[in-house]
C-alpha positions as CSV (number, residue, x, y, z in Angstrom):
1,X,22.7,-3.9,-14.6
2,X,23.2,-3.1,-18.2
3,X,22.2,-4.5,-21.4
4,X,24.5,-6.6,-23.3
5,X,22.7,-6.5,-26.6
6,X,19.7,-5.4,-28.3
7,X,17.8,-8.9,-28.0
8,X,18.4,-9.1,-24.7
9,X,17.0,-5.0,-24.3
10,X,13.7,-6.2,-26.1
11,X,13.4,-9.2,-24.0
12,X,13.6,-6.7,-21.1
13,X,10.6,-4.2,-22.8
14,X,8.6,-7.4,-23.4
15,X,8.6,-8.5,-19.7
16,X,7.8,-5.1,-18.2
17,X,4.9,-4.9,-20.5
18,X,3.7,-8.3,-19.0
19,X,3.7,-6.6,-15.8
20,X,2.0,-3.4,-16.7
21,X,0.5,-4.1,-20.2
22,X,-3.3,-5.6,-20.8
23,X,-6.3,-3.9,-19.5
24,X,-6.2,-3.9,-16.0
25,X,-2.6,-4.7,-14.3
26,X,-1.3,-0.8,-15.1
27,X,-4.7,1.0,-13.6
28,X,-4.3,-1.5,-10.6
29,X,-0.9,-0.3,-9.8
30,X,-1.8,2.8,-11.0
31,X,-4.4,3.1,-8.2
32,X,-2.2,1.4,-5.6
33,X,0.6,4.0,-6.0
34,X,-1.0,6.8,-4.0
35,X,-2.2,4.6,-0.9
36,X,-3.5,0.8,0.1
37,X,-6.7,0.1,-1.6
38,X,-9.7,-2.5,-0.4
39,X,-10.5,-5.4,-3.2
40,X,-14.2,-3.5,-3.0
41,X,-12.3,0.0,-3.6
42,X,-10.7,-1.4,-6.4
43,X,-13.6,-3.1,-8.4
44,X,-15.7,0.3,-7.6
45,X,-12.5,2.3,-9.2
46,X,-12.0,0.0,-12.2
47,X,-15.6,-0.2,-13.0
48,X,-16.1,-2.8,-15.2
49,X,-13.4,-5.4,-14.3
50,X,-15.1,-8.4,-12.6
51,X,-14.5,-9.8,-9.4
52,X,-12.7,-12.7,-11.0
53,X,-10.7,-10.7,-12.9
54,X,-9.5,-8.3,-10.0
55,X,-8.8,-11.4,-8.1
56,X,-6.7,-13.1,-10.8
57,X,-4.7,-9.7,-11.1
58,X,-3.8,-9.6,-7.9
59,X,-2.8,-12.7,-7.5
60,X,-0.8,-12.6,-10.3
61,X,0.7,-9.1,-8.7
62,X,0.9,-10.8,-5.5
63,X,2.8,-13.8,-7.4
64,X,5.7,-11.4,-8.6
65,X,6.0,-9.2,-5.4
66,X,4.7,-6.4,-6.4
67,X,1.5,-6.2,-4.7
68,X,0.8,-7.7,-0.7
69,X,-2.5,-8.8,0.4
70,X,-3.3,-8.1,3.8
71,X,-6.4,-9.1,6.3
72,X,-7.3,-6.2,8.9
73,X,-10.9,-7.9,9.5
74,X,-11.7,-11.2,9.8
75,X,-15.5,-10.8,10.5
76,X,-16.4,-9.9,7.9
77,X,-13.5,-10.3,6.0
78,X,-11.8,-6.9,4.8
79,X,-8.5,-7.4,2.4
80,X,-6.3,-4.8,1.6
81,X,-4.0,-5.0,-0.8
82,X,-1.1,-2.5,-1.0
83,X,2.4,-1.9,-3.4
84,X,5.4,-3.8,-1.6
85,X,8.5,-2.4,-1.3
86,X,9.7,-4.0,-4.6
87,X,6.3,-2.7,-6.0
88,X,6.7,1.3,-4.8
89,X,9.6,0.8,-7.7
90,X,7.2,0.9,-10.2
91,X,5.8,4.3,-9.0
92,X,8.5,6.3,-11.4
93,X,7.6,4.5,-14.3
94,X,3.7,4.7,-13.7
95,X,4.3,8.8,-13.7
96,X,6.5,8.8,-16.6
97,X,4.0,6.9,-18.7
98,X,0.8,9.2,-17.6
99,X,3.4,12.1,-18.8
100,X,4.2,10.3,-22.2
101,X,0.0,9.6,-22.6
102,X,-1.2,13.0,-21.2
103,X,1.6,14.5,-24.0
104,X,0.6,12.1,-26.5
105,X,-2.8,11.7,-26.5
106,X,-3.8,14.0,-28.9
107,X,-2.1,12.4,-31.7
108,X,-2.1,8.7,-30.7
109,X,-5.8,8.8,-30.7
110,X,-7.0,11.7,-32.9
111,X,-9.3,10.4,-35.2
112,X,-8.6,10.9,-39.2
């Protein structure tokens, strides 16, 4: 698909940082890019996110396709929650932004 004009380019960067942008949607894709991940593995990996939080994330993930939620114990309940296919496509874009930050860091954050 390409881009017909500029607005509609912008409106395309706006609703790809709605998916990854905000505190906690990039690290959990991020985390789920290397293998499935446990709701417990992720609250321990994101440290300070609460369980509400975490939950509304992935549902929200879950919402757009990018993330599946899956049951492998009922008693007691385990939930795993890994990319879906249409999720895995994000993996490229994850890379080339930890490229961009590890390149950038230096200068987006040194302190004057």
């Amino acid at each position: 698909m390409e881009v017909k004009n500029k607005q509609q380019g912008i409106k395309v960067v706006g609703d790809v940082l709605d998916i990854v942008g905000g505190k906690w949607r990039g690290q959990i894709l991020a985390h789920l890019c290397d293998n499935p991940k446990r709701f417990n593995e992720l609250k321990t990996v994101l440290n300070r996110i609460t369980s509400s939080t975490l939950t509304k994330e992935l549902r929200y993930l879950e919402d757009i396709k990018m993330v599946e939620r899956k049951v492998i114990q009922e008693t007691p309940m385990v939930v795993e929650y890994r990319l879906t296919k249409h999720g895995m496509s994000i993996k490229d874009l994850i890379k080339t932004i930890v490229e961009w930050g590890l390149k950038h860091r230096e200068i987006v954050f040194k302190k004057n």
